[in-house]
C-alpha positions as CSV (number, residue, x, y, z in Angstrom):
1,X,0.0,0.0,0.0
2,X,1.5,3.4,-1.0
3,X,-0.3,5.7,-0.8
4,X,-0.1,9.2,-2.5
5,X,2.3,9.0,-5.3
6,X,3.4,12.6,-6.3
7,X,3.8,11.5,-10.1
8,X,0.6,10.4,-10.4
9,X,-0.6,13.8,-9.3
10,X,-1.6,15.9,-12.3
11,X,-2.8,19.6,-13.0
12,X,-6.1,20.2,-14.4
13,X,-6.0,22.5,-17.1
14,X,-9.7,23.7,-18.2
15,X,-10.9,25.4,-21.3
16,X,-14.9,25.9,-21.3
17,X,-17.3,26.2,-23.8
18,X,-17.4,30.4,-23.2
19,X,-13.6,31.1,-23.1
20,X,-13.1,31.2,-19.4
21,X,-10.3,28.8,-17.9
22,X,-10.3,27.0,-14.6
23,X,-8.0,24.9,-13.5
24,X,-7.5,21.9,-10.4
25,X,-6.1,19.2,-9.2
26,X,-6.4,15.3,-10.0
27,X,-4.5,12.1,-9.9
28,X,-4.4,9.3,-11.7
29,X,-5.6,6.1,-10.2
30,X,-5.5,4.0,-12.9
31,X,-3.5,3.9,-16.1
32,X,-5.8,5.9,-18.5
33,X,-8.7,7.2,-15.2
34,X,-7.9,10.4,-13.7
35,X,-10.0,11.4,-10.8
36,X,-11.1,14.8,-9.8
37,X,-13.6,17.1,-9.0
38,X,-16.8,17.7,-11.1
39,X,-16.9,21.4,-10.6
40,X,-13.7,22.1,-12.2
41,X,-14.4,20.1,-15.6
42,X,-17.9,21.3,-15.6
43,X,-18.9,23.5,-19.6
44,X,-15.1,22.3,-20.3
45,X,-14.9,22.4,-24.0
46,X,-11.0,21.1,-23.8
47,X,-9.3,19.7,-20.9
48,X,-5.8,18.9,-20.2
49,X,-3.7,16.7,-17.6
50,X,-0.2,17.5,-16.9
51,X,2.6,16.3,-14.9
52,X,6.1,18.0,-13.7
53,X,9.0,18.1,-11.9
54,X,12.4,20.1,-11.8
55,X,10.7,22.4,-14.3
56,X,10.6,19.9,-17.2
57,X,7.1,17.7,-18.3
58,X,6.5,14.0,-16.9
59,X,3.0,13.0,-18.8
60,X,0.4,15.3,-20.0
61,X,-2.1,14.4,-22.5
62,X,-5.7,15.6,-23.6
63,X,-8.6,14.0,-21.2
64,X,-12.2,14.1,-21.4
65,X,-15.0,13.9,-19.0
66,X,-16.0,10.0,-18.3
67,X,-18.7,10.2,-15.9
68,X,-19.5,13.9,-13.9
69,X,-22.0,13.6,-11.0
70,X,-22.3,17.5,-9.6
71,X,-24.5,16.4,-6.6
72,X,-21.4,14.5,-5.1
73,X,-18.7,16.7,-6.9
74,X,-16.9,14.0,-8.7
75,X,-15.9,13.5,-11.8
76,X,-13.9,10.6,-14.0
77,X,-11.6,11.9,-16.8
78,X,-10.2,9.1,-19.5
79,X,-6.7,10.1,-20.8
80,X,-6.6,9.7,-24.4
81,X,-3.2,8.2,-23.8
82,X,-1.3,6.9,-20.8
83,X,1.8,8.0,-19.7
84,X,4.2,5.6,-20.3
85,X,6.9,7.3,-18.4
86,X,5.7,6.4,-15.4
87,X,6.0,2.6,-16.1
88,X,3.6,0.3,-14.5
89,X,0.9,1.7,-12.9
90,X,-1.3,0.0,-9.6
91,X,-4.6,0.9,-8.8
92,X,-5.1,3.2,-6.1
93,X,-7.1,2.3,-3.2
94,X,-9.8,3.7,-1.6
95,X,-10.9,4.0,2.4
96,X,-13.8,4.8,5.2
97,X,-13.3,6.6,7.5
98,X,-14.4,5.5,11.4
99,X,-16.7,8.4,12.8
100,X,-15.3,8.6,16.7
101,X,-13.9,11.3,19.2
102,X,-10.4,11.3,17.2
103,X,-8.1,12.2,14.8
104,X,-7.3,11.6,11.6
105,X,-3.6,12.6,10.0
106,X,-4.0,13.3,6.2
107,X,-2.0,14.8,3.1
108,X,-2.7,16.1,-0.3
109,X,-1.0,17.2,-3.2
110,X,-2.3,20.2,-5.7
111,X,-1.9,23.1,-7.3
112,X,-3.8,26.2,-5.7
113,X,-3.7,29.8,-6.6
114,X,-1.6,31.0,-4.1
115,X,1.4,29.1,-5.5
116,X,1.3,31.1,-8.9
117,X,4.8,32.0,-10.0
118,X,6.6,33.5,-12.8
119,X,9.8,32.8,-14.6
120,X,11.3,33.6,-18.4
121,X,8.8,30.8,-19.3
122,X,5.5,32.5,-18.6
123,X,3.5,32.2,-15.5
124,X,2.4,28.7,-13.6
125,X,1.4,27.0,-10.5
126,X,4.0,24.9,-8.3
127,X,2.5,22.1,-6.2
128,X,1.6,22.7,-2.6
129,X,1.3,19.9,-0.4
130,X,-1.3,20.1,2.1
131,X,-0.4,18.3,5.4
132,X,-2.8,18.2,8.4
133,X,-5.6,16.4,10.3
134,X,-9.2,15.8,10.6
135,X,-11.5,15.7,13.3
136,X,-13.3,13.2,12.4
137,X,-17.1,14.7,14.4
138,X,-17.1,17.9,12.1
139,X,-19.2,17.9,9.1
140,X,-21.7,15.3,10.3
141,X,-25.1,17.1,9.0
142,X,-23.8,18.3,6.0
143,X,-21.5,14.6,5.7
144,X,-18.2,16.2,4.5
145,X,-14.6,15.8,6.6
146,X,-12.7,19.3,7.2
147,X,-8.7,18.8,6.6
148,X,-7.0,21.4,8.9
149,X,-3.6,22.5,7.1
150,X,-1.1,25.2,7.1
151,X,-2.4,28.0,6.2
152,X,-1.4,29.7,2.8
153,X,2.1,31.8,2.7
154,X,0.0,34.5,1.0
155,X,-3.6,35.7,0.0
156,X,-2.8,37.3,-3.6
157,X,-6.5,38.1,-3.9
158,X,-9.3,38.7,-1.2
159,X,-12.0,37.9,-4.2
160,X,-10.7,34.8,-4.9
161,X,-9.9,31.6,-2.6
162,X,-5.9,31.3,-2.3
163,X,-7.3,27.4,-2.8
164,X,-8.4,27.6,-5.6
165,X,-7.2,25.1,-7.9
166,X,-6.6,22.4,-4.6
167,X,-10.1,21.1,-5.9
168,X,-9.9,18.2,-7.2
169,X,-6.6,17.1,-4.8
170,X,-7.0,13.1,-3.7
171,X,-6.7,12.9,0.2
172,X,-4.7,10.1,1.8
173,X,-4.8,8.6,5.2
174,X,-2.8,5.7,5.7
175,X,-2.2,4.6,2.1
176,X,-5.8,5.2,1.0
177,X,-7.9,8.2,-0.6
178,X,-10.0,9.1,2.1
179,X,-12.1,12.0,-0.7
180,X,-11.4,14.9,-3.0
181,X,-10.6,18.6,-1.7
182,X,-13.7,20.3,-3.1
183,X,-13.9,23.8,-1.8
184,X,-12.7,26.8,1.1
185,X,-15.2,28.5,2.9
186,X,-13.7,31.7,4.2
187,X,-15.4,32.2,6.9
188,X,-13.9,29.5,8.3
189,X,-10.4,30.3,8.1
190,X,-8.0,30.2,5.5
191,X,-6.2,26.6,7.4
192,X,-9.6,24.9,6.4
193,X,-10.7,22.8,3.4
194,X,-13.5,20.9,2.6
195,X,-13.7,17.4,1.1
196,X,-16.1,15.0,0.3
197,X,-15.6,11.7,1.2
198,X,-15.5,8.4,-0.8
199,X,-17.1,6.0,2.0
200,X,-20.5,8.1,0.8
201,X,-20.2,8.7,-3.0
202,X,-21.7,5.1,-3.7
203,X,-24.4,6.3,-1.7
204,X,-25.2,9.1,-2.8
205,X,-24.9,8.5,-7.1
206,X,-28.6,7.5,-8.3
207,X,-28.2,4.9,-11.1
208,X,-26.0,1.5,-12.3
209,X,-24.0,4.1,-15.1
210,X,-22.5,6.0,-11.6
211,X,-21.6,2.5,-10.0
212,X,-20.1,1.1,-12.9
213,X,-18.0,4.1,-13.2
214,X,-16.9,4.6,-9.6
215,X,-15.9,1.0,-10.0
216,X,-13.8,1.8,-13.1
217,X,-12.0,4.3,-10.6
218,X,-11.6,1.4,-8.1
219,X,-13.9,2.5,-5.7
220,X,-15.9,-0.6,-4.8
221,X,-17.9,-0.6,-2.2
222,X,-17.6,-1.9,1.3
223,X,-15.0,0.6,1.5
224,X,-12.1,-0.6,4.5
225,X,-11.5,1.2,7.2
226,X,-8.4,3.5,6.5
227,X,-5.8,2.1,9.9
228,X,-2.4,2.9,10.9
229,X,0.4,-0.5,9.4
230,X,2.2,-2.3,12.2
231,X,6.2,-1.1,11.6
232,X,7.6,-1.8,14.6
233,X,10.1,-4.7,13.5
234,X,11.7,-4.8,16.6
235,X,9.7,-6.9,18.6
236,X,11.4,-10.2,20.0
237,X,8.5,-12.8,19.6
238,X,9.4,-16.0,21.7
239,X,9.3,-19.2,20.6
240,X,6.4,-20.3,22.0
241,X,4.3,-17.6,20.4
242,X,6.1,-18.8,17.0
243,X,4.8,-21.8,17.8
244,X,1.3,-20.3,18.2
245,X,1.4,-18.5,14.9
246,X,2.2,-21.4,13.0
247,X,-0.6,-23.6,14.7
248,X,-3.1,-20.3,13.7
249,X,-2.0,-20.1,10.3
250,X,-2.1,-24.0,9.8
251,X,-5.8,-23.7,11.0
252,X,-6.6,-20.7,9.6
253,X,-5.6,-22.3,6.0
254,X,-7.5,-25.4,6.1
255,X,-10.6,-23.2,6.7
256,X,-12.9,-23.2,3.6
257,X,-13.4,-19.8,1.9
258,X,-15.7,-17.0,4.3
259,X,-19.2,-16.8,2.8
260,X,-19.5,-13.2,1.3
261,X,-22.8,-11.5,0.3
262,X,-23.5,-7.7,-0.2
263,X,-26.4,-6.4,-1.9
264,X,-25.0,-3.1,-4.0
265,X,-26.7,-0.1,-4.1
266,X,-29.4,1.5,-3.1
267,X,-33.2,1.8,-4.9
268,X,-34.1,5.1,-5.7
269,X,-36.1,4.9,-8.3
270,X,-38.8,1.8,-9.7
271,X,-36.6,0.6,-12.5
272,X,-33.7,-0.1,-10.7
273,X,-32.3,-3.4,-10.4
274,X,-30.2,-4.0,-7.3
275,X,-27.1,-6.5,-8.0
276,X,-24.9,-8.4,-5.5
277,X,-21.5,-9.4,-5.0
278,X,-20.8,-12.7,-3.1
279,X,-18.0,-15.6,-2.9
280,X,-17.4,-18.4,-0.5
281,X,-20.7,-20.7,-1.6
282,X,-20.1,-24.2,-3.2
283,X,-20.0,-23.9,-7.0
284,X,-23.1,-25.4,-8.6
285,X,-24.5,-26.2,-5.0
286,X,-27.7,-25.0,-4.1
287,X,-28.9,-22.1,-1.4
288,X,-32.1,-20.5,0.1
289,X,-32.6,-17.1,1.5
290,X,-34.2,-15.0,4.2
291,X,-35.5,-11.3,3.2
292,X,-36.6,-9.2,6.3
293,X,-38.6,-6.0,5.3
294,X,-38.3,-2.7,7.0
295,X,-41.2,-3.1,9.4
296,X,-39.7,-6.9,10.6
297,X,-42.0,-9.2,8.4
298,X,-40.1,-11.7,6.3
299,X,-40.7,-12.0,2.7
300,X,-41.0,-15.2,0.8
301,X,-39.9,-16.1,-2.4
302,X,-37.6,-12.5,-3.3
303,X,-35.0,-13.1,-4.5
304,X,-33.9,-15.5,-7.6
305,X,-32.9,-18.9,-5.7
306,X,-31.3,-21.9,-7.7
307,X,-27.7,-23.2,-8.5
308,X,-24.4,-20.8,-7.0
309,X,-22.1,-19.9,-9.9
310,X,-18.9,-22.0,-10.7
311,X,-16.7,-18.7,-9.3
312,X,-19.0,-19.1,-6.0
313,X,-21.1,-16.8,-6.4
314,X,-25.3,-16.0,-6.6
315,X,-27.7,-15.2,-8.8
316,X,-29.2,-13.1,-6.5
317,X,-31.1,-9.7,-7.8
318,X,-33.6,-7.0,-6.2
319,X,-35.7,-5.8,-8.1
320,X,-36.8,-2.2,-7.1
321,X,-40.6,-1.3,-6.7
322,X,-42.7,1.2,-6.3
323,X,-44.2,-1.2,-3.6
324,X,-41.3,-1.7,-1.5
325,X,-41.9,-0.5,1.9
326,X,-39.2,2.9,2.3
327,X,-36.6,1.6,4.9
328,X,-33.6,-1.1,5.4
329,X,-34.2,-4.6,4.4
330,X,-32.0,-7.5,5.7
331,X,-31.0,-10.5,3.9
332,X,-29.0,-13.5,4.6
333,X,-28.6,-16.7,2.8
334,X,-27.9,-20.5,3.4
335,X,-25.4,-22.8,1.2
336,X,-27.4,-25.9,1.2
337,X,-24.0,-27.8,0.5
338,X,-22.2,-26.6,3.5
339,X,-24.9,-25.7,5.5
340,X,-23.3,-22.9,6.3
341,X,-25.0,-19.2,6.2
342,X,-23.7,-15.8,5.9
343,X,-24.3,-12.7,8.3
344,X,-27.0,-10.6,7.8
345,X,-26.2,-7.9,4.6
346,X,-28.1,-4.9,4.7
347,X,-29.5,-2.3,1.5
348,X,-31.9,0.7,1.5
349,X,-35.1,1.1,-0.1
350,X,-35.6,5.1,-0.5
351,X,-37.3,7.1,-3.3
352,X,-35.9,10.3,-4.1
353,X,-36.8,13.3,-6.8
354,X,-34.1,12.5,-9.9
355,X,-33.0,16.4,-9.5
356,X,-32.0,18.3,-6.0
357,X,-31.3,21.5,-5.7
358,X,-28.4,22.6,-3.5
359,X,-27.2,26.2,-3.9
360,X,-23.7,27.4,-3.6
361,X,-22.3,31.4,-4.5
362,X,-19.4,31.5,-6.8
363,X,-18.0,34.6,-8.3
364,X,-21.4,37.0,-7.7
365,X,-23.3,34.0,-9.4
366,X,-25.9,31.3,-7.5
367,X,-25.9,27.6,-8.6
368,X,-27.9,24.9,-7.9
369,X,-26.0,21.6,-8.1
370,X,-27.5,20.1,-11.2
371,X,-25.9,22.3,-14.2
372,X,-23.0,25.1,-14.6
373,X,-24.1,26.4,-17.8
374,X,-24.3,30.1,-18.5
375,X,-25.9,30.2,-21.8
376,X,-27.8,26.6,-23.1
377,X,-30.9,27.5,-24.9
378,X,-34.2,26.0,-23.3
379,X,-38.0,26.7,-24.5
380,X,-40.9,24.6,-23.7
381,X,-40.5,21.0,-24.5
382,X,-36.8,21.5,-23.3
383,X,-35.8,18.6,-20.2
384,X,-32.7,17.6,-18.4
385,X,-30.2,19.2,-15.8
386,X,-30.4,22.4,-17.5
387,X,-34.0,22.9,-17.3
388,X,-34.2,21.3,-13.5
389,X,-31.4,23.8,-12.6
390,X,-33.3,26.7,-14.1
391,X,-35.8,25.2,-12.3
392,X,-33.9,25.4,-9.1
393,X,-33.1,28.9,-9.2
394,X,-36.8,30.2,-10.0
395,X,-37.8,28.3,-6.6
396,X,-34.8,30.4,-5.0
397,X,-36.8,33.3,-6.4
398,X,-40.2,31.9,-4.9
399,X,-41.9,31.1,-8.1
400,X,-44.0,28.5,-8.0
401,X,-43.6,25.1,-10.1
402,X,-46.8,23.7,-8.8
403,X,-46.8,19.8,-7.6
404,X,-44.1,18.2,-10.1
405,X,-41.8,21.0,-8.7
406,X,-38.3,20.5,-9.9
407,X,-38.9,17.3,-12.2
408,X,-36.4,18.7,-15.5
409,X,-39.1,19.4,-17.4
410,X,-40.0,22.7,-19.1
411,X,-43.5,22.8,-19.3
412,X,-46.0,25.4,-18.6
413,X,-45.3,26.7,-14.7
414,X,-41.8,27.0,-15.7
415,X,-43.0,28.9,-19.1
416,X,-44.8,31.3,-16.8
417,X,-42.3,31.8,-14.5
418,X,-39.6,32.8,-16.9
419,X,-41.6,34.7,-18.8
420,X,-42.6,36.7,-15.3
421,X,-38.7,37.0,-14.5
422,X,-38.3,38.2,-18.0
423,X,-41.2,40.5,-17.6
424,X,-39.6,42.2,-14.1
425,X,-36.1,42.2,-15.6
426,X,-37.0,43.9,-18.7
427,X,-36.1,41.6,-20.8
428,X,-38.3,39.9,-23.7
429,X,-40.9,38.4,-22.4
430,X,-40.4,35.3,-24.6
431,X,-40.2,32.6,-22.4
432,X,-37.4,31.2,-24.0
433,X,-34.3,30.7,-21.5
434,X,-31.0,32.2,-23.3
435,X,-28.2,34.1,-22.0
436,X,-29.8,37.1,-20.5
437,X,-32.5,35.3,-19.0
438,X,-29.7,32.8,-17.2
439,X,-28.1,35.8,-15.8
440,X,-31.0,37.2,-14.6
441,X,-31.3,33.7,-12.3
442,X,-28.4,33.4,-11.1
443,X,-27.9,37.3,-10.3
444,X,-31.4,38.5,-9.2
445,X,-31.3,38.8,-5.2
446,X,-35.2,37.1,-4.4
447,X,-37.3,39.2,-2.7
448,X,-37.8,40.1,0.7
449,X,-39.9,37.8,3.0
450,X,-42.7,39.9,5.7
């Protein structure tokens, strides 16, 4: 396990759709997958990955966005080639964190804006690595960690983070990426940065597309718990405890395989089909499961139940329902071969709205989690994350979207309400959602409440 790899650490380099640049921080945890931070690739139009040390290049390449979620604030770029100077490359791993009166020591490596320079080359960023701890009780409503550092050498500009471009930077604790860096709140000092952590993305992402690509990161879910590795090599172990050892591991081998089961994912929706991943269980044997619903009763007949895999493993599926009772089920199966069972696995059962809104400030502008865009064109008929963040921000100016509320689809509430923002901005009353009109909602300050 070894944890952050400075190479592997790589400059985000943004060109978007209107111009503007952005940059951040990634790393690569696999040969071709960079991970960073959706917020920084989001409108990007080009996007580049680079690499370097002692002034000269290690790797850089063009990337593109392979997955984005903005809820969770991650994003999966594919290199379009992979740096061979760098020679083999492992998979990085991925931890939990244990919620508890403690601490957690951490590190990152990025590239923010306080460490702009300039030499006869033009200007750039050096790297800045971040070194500090986490309690690990903060954060717990909003379910973010906050990684205490040194605070920044210099402020260069009071209307702009000196973080910004750390977002994006992997976290590490103990060999593992704990989350991403994802933003600075002043207020809270300029030693504090937020990050969102990994043990909760799988949780939080709404369809098979996210899981799959989480997985392709190497994010697979039970994450470990991130611990401390035994180094003291000092130790005198008697003989007698060698002894014991070797009588442990003797037994310990002729064990069969631990029965594993976990159900993956959560159901959030009707057409959802929950998977599993499971090992241990006697190839082409037979088994039988127990399904406990949220309110204690025990289901019959659920799940698929038949012959186990020649790798082990079930054909075990949950179909999602509209239904399912809301809540935690319970599920635990039997190898008829073996007799043996497995412990009792656990999955959730909770319908959600496909769009949320969750506003943030940047730069005098208000967003709403769901779409960065300054300019896309929308008119009636229009759907997707554009129109539900559109839809977001006319909420945030108390217009009403009657019962389907914030559904991504631009029908005739949210024709009136634009065409009433347009009407009080002065703007053409056209109901069609361009430029001005996007300004307008993430600029105008809603009004007053009596």
């Amino acid at each position: 396990m070894r944890g952050l790899q400075a190479e592997r650490v790589a400059e985000i380099i943004v060109v978007r759709h209107d111009g503007t640049g952005r940059r951040g921080s990634g790393y690569l945890v696999r040969a071709d997958t960079v991970l960073t931070a959706a917020h920084v690739v989001a409108g990007a139009q080009q996007i580049r990955v680079r690499s370097e040390k002692d002034g000269s290049v290690l790797w850089d390449g063009e990337a593109e966005v392979a997955w984005s979620d903005g809820n969770i604030d991650v994003a999966i770029l594919a290199l379009n080639t992979t740096p061979k100077a760098l020679g083999r490359i492992r998979p990085a791993v991925f931890g939990a964190v244990r919620e508890g009166d403690a601490g957690l020591r951490c590190s990152a490596l990025g590239f923010p804006l306080f460490k702009r320079r300039q030499d006869a080359r033009g200007v750039y960023r050096d790297s800045f690595h971040a070194r500090g701890g986490i309690a690990l009780l903060t954060g717990r409503r909003e379910g973010v960690l906050e990684l205490r550092v040194q605070e920044p050498e210099r402020d260069p500009d009071p209307w702009r983070s000196p973080w910004e471009g750390m977002s994006g930077a992997a976290v590490w604790a103990h060999g593992r990426i704990i989350g991403l860096i994802t933003a600075h709140h002043r207020p809270e000092g300029l030693g504090s940065l937020t990050i969102r952590r990994a043990d909760r993305w799988a949780d939080q992402v709404e369809d098979e597309a996210s899981l799959a690509a989480l997985d392709r990161a190497g994010l697979r879910p039970p994450l470990p718990f991130v611990a401390p590795v035994w180094r003291n090599r000092k130790v005198l172990i008697g003989s007698s405890v060698v002894c014991v050892t070797a009588a442990a591991t003797a037994w310990w081998m002729g064990r069969p395989d631990p029965l594993h089961l976990e159900i993956v994912g959560t159901c959030t929706r009707a057409d959802q089909r929950l998977i599993n991943r499971s090992s241990g269980f006697t190839p082409g044997g037979g088994y039988t499961d127990e399904v406990i619903a949220p309110d204690g009763s025990t289901l019959q007949n659920v799940f698929t139940t038949g012959t186990v895999n020649s790798d082990g493993s079930l054909k075990l599926a949950w179909p999602c329902s509209s239904t399912d009772l809301r809540g935690t089920y319970r599920v635990r199966v039997t190898d008829q071969a073996t007799g043996r069972r497995t412990g009792w696995s656990t999955f959730d059962v909770r319908y959600v709205p496909p769009y949320r809104c969750r506003f943030r400030q940047h730069d005098g502008l208000w967003y709403a989690g769901n779409s960065d865009t300054q300019d896309a064109l929308l008119a009636p008929g229009s759907h997707g994350r554009e129109v539900a963040e559109a839809q977001c921000l006319l909420q945030r100016l108390g217009y009403e979207l009657g019962t389907a509320g914030v559904d991504g689809r631009y029908g005739a509430n949210t024709d009136r309400a634009i065409v009433s923002l347009q009407t009080k901005g002065g703007l053409p009353p056209d109901g069609k959602l361009g430029a001005k009109t996007w300004h307008a909602l993430r600029t105008v300050v809603p009004p007053t409440k009596r």
